[in-house]
Each structure stands twice: as structure tokens, then as C-alpha cells.
C-alpha positions as CSV (number, residue, x, y, z in Angstrom):
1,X,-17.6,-2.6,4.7
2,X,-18.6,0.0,3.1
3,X,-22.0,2.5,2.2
4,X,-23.5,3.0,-0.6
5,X,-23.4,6.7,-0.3
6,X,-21.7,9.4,1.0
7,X,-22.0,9.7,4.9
8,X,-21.1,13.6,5.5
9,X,-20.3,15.0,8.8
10,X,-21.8,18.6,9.7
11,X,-18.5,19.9,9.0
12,X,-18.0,18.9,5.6
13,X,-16.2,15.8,6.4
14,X,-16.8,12.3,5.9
15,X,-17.9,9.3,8.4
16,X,-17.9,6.1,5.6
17,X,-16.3,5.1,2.1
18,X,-18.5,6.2,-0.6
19,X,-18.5,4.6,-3.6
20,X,-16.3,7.6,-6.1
21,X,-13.6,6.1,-3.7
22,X,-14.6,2.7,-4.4
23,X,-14.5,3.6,-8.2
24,X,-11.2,5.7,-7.6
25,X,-9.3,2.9,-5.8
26,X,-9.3,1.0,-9.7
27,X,-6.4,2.9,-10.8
28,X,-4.8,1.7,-7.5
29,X,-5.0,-1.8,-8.8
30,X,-3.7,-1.1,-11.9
31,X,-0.7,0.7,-10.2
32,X,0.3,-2.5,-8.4
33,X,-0.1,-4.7,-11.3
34,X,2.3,-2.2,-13.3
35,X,4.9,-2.2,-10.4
36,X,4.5,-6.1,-10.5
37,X,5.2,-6.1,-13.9
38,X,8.7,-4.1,-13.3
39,X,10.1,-6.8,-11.4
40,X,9.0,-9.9,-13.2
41,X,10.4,-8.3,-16.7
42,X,13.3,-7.5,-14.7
43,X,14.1,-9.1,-11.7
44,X,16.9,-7.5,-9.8
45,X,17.7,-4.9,-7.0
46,X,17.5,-2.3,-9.5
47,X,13.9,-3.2,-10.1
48,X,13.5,-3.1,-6.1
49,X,15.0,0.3,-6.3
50,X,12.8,1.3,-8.9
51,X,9.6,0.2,-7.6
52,X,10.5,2.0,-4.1
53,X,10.9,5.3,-5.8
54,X,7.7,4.9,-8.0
55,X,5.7,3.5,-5.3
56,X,7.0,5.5,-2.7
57,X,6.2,8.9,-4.2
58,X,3.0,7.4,-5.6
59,X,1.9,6.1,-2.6
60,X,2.7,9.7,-0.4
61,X,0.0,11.4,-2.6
62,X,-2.5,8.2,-2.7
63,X,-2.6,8.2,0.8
64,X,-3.2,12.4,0.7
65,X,-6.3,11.6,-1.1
66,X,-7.5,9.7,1.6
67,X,-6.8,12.5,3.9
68,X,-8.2,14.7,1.4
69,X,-11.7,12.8,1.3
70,X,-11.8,11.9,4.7
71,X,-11.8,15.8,5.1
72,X,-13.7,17.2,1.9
73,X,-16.7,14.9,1.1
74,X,-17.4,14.0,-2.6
75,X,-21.0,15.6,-2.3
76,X,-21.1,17.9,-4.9
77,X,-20.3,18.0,-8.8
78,X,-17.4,20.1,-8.6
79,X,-15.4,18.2,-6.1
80,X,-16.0,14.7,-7.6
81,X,-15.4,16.1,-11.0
82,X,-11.8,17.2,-9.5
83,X,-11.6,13.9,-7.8
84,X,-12.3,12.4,-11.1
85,X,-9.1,14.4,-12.8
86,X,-7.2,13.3,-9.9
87,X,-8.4,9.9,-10.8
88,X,-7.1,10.5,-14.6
89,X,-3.7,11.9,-13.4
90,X,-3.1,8.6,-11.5
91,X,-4.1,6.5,-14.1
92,X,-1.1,8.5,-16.6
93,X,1.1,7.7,-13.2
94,X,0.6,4.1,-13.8
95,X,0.7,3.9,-17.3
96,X,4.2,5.4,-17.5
97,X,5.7,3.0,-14.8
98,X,6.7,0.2,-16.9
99,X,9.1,2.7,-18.4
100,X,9.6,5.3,-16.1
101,X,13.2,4.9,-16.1
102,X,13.2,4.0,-19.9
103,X,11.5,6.7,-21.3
104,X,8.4,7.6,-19.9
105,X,9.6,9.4,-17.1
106,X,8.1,12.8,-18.4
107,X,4.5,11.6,-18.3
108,X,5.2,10.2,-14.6
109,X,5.9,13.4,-13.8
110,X,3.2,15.4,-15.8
111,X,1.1,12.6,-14.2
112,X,2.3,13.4,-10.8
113,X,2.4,17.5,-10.6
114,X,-1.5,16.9,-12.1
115,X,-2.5,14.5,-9.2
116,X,-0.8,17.4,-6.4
117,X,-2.6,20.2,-8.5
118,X,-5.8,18.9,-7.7
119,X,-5.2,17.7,-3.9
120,X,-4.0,21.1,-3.3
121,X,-6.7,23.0,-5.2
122,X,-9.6,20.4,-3.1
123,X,-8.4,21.0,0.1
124,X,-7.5,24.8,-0.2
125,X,-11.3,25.6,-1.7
126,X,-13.5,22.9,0.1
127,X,-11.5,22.0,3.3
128,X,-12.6,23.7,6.7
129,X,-10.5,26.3,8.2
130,X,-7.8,24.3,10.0
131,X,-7.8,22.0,7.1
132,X,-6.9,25.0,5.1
133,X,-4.3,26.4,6.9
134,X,-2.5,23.0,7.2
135,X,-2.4,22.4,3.5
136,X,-1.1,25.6,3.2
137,X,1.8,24.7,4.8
138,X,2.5,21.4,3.1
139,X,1.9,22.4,-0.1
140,X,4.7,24.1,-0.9
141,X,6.9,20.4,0.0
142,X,3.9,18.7,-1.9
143,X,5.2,21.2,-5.7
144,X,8.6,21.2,-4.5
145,X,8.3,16.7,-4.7
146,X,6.1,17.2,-7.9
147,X,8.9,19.8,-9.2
148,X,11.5,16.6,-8.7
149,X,9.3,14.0,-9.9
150,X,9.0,15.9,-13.2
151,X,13.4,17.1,-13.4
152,X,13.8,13.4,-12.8
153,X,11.8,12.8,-15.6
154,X,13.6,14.7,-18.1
155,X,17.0,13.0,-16.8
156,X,18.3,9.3,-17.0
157,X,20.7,7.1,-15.2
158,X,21.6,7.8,-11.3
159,X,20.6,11.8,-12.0
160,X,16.7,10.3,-11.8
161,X,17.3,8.4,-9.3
162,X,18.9,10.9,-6.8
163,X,16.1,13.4,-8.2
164,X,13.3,11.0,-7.4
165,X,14.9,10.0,-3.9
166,X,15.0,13.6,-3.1
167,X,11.3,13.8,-3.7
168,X,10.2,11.0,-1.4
169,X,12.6,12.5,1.0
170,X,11.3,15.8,0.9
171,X,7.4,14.2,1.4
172,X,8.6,11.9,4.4
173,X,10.3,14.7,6.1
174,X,7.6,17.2,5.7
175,X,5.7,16.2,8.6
176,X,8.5,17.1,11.2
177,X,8.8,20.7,9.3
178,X,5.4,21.8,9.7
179,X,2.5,21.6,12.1
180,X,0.1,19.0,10.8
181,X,-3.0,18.7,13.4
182,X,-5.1,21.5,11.8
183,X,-5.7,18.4,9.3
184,X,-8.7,16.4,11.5
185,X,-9.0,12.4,11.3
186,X,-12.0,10.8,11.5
187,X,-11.0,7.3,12.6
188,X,-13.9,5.1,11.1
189,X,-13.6,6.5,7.4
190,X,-9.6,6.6,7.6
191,X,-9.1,3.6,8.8
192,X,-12.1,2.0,6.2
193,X,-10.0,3.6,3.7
194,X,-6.5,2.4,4.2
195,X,-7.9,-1.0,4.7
196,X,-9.7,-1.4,1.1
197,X,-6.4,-0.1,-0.1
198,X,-4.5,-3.2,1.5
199,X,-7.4,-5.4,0.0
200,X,-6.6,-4.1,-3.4
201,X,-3.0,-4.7,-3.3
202,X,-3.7,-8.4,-1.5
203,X,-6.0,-9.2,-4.8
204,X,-3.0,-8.2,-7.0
205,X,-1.5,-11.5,-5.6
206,X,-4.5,-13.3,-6.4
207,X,-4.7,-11.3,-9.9
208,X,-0.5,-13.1,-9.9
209,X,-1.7,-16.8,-9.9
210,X,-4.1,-16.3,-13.2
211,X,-1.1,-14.3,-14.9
212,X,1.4,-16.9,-14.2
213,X,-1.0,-19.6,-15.3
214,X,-2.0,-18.2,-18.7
215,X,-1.7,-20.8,-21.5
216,X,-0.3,-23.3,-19.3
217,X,-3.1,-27.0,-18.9
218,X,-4.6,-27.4,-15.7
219,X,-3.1,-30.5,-13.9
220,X,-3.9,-31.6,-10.2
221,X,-0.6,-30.6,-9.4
222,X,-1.1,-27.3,-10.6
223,X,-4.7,-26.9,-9.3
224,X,-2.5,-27.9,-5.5
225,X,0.3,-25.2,-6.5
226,X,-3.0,-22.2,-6.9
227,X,-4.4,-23.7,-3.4
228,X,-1.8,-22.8,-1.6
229,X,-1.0,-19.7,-3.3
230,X,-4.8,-18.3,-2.7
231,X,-4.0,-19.8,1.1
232,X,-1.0,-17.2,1.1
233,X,-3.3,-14.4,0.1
234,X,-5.8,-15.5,2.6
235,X,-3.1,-15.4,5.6
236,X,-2.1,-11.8,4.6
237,X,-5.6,-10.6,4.5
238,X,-6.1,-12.5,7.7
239,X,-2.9,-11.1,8.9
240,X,-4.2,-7.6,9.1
241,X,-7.9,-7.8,9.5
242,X,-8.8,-10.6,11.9
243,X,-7.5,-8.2,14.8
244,X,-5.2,-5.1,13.8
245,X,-7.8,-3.5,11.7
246,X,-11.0,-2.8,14.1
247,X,-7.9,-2.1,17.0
248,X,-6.0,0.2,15.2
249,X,-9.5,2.4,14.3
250,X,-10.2,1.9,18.1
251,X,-6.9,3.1,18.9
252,X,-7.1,5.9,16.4
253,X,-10.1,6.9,18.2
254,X,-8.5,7.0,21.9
255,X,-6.2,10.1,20.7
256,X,-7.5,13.2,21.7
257,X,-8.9,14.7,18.2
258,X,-6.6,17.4,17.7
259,X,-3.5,15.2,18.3
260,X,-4.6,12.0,15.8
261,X,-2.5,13.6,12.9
262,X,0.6,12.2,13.6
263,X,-0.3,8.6,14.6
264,X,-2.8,8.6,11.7
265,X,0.3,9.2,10.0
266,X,2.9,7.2,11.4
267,X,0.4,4.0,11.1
268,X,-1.7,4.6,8.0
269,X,0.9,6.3,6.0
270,X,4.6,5.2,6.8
271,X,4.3,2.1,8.4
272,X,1.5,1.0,5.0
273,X,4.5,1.6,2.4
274,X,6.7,-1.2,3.2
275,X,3.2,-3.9,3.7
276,X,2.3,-2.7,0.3
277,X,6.0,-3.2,-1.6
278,X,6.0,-6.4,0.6
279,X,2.5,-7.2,-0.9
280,X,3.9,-6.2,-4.5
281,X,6.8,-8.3,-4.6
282,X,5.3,-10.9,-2.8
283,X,2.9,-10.9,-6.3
284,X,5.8,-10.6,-7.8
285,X,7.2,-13.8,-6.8
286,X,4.2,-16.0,-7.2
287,X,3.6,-14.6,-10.4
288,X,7.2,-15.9,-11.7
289,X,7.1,-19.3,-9.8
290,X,3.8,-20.7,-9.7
291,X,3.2,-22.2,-13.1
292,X,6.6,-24.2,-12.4
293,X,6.0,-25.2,-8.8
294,X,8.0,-28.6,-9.0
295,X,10.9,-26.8,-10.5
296,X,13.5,-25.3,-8.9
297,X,13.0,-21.2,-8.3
298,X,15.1,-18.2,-9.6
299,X,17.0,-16.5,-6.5
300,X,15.1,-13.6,-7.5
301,X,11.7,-15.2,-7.4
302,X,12.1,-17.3,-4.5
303,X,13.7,-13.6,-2.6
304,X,10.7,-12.0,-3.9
305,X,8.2,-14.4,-2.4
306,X,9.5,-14.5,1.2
307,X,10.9,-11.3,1.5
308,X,7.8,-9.6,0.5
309,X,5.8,-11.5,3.0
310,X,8.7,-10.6,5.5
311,X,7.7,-6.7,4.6
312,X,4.2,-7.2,4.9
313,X,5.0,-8.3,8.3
314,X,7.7,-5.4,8.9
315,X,4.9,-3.0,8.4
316,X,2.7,-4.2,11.2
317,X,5.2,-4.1,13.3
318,X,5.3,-0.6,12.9
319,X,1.5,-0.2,12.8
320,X,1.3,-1.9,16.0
321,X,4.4,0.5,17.5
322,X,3.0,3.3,16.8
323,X,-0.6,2.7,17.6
324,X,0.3,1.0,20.5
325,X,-1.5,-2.0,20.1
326,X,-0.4,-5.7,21.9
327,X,2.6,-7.7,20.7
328,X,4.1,-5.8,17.8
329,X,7.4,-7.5,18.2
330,X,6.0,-11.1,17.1
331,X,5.6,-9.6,13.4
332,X,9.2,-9.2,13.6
333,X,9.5,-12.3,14.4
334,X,7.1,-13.6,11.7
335,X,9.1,-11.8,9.2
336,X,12.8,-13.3,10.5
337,X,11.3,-16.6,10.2
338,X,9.5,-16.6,6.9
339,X,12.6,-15.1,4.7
340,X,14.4,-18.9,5.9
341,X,11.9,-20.7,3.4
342,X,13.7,-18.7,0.3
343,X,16.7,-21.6,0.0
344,X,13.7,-24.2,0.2
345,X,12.7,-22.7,-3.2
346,X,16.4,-22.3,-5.0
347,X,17.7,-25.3,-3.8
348,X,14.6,-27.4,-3.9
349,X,11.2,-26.6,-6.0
350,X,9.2,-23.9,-5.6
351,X,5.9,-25.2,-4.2
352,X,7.7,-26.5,-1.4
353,X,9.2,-22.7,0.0
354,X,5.6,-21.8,-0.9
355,X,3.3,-23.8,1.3
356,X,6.3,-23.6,4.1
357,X,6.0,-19.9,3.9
358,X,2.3,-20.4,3.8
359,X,2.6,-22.9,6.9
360,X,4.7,-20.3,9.0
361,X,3.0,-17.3,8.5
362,X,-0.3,-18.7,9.5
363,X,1.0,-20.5,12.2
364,X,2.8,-16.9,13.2
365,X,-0.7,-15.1,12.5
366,X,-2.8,-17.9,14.9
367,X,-0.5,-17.9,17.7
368,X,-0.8,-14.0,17.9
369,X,-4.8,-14.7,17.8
370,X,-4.4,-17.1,20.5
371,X,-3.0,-15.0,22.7
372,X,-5.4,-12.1,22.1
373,X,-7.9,-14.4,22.8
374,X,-6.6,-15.2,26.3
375,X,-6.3,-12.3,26.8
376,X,-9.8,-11.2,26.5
377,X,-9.6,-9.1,23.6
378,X,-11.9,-10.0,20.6
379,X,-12.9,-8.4,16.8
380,X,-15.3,-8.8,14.6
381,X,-13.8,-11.9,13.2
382,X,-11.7,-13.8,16.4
């Protein structure tokens, strides 16, 4: 899926993944195992509300470094060293989640202003003309949401919160204030780049089953419960890449160069935040429930499991809407459906609203393959 080094473009830009991304994308696991951690040490909708703050604001500048790469190549030592401080400032980000809203929220926000510093200072010395000019006129939104993230840091109780709301609001909105298309998308690299991000937050789920299991005895039982749990991850994987994936880069390509911006957007940047909270949370929820799969689940555990599957889906919906691509309305289906399995787990034992939600989501992801198939539309892998 990826090279092994860094295909430029005459322009400066870049046509695969090279491998500083590959080594740059570890902090991103990290980040999804801390958020994880948020809601199994305490599970509750102001955990959700955390982790959609942290994430979200996290997540708006993550994503700019894609942009940021898929413009500026990593080819000389000055631009992977500032990649590499980037790196750094992300991995301060995740160390101060845990307690971001305890007492850590200044280094979230020293960690945060650092990581905008250096996306700024890349694409305003090594990005092309029109790349320049663009980030000229998001940056000033990009300080003003690193100015919030760091107030919000000195502050506690619902004075954080409304600070760190305001700076997600202020990234989202950006886009409608500003002409965006001087920044130019290279499908193949974008869309290679957003996808190893999803596979990175899908192995947090897998990285889920081996937390939940530590110290406990291996048992047949237990052996089943991790089956079906690496089954889930398989469906969500296969949810996205056995068809959306090579369409959506294919669809990414259709659009006229200068107008890609705002789809790229829409489907690689909005419409990714809810399938990787849904991913987080579903994580969140194995990780609580698996090692006591023939005991009833926690409301919380058993919401987290289904309801974050019931995201992941949301999001493709909206990847499919706005890329245009076949049938986006099934996912919402898919996700109406799969959130019924979460009185299976409180009311019965939790390996049974596990392989049910395991059961229906695969059945929802193989109907939509069917049907593509019939259609006469293939990928790489149906």
C-alpha cells in the first residue's frame, strides 16, 4: 500500500506515502489508545464529550498534515526535521489527554499551538504558490483555535469546555470563510493517507482485546469471545476498504483539479471524525467487556460497543454523500440496526450483543457488496 520512498511530483508535491508518514502516524496510535483510556477509566457522556473535543481539535490538525505532505514532500532535511517536531508536539498532545481536563490541559495546549506552528511554518516556506496563498488565509483560524486550545487549558469546569468547543468550531467553519482550492489534492497520496489512518485506529480495537485480557487464563470460552472480537475488526476494515476506498480515490480523481478541495474535505476530513470516535469507542467497549463475555455488560460498555460501530457507519454515509458514490443510505441503515444489539449485552451477556453486532454488520457490509457486484462495479478486493 505503500512505497518505500518518497514519490515527488515535479511540483513539489507528493504521488505515494513515504515512510516519515508511516513513522509519523505512531503517535496517532497512541492518541487513540489514550482517548480509549478516557472512557474506560470513566465511562460516561462526559467522557464522550471529552473525547469529542480532544479528538476533534486533534484530528482537524492531523488531517492538515496530510494535506500538508500531500503538498510539501518530505525530501529534504529541513522539512522532515520540522515534520519530526510536529511529530514531537503530537506526541505531548497525547500524553496530556488522560488528564486534559484534570490538569494537564496546559501541555495540550502548548502541545497543540507547537503542532499549528510547524504546519503553518511548512506550508508557508515549502508549499507552491497557490498553496501559499491558501494557508495564508487559514492560518489566522488555525492560531486563533491553537489560541483557545491553550485559554482552555489554563481554565477548568464548563469554561474549558465552551473554550475548546469554540476552537473546533472555529476549524470546522473555516472552510466556508475562506477560499480553499489554491490548496491542490493529489487523489492517490490523499486518499493512501486517510486510509492507513483508519487502519491505525481499527488496530486500536485489536490492541482492546489484549488489554482487556491482561492477567486473565486463556479458556476456550475466552479464545471464542477474542474470535469474534478480531471478526468485528475485520468487518470494519472490510467495511471501508473492500469497495469505498479505491471509489472514493476514483471519485476524488473525477473532480476537476482545482475544485477537489472541498470534497477532499467534506469526505477525508468531516465525514472521517465521527468513523474514528465510532472506531474509538467501539475499542472502548470491547476493551471493558471482553474478558467477562458470559457476564452481563455495563450500559456504558454495551452503548460503547454498538454505538461506535453505529458511527463508524454514520461516517460512510457521509463519505459516500459527499463523494457521490452508490448506496450511501444503507450505512444508515447498518448503523439503526446495529445500536438494537446494545439491550442484548445489558440484559443478557456480553458475547452475545457482540457476535450479533458482528453478525449484522457483516451481513449489512455483504449485501452492499452484492449489489455492487451486480451491478458491475468491482475493486481490488470484490
Amino acid at each position: 500500500m505503500t512505497s518505500q520512498t518518497t514519490e515527488a511530483t515535479p511540483d513539489g508535491g507528493q504521488l505515494r506515502v513515504s515512510t516519515l508518514e508511516l513513522f509519523f502516524d505512531l503517535v496517532f496510535v497512541f492518541t487513540i489508545t489514550q482517548l480509549t483510556h478516557v472512557f474506560v477509566h470513566h465511562p460516561g457522556w462526559d467522557a464522550v464529550a471529552q473525547i469529542a473535543l480532544m479528538f476533534g481539535v486533534i484530528w482537524w490538525m492531523y488531517s492538515g498534515y496530510a494535506w500538508l505532505t500531500n503538498e510539501v514532500a518530505p525530501t529534504s532535511s529541513g522539512r522532515r526535521g520540522l515534520l519530526t517536531l510536529g511529530m514531537f508536539g503530537f506526541f505531548v498532545l497525547a500524553l496530556a489527554i488522560p488528564d486534559a481536563f484534570h490538569g494537564s490541559g496546559v501541555a495540550f495546549g502548548l502541545g497543540f499551538v507547537l503542532v499549528t506552528c510547524v504546519h503553518t511554518a511548512l506550508f508557508a516556506s515549502s508549499g507552491g504558490s497557490s498553496a501559499i496563498t491558501a494557508i495564508k488565509h487559514i492560518a489566522p483560524f488555525n492560531v486563533l483555535s491553537a489560541g483557545l486550545v491553550l485559554v482552555g487549558g489554563f481554565l477548568h469546569g464548563w469554561p474549558q469546555y465552551l473554550c475548546w468547543a469554540l476552537a473546533l468550531a472555529c476549524q470546522i467553519g473555516s472552510p466556508y470563510l475562506i477560499d480553499t482550492s489554491g490548496f491542490e489534492v493529489r487523489p492517490r497520496h490523499f486518499a493512501e493517507r486517510h486510509g492507513l489512518v483508519i487502519i491505525v485506529a481499527i488496530g486500536e480495537s485489536i490492541v482492546s482485546i489484549g488489554v482487556g485480557l491482561t492477567g486473565r487464563d486463556l479458556t476456550v470460552g475466552l479464545v471464542a469471545n477474542v474470535a469474534v472480537g478480531l471478526a468485528l475488526a475485520y468487518v470494519l476494515w472490510w467495511a471501508y476498504f473492500g469497495i469505498d476506498d479505491e471509489r472514493g480515490e476514483h471519485a476524488l480523481s473525477a473532480v476537476p483539479p482545482r475544485e477537489r478541495s472541498r470534497p477532499a474535505l467534506f469526505a477525508y476530513g468531516y465525514s472521517l471524525y465521527p468513523m474514528l470516535i465510532g472506531v474509538t469507542l467501539a475499542a472502548a467497549g470491547i476493551q471493558m467487556s471482553i474478558a467477562h463475555g458470559n457476564e452481563r455488560a455495563s450500559l456504558a460498555a454495551a452503548t460503547a460497543l454498538s454505538a461506535g460501530v453505529a458511527l463508524y457507519f454514520v461516517g460512510q454515509w457521509a463519505f459516500r454523500l459527499t463523494l457521490r458514490l452508490p448506496r450511501p443510505w444503507t450505512r444508515l441503515v447498518a448503523a439503526a440496526v446495529v445500536c438494537l444489539t446494545i439491550p442484548i449485552g445489558v440484559a443478557w451477556v456480553a458475547w452475545a450483543q457482540l457476535a450479533l453486532l458482528v453478525a449484522i454488520a457483516y451481513a449489512a457490509v455483504i449485501i452492499d457488496d452484492v449489489i455492487t457486484l451486480r451491478t458491475g462495479h468491482h475493486s481490488s478486493y470484490v
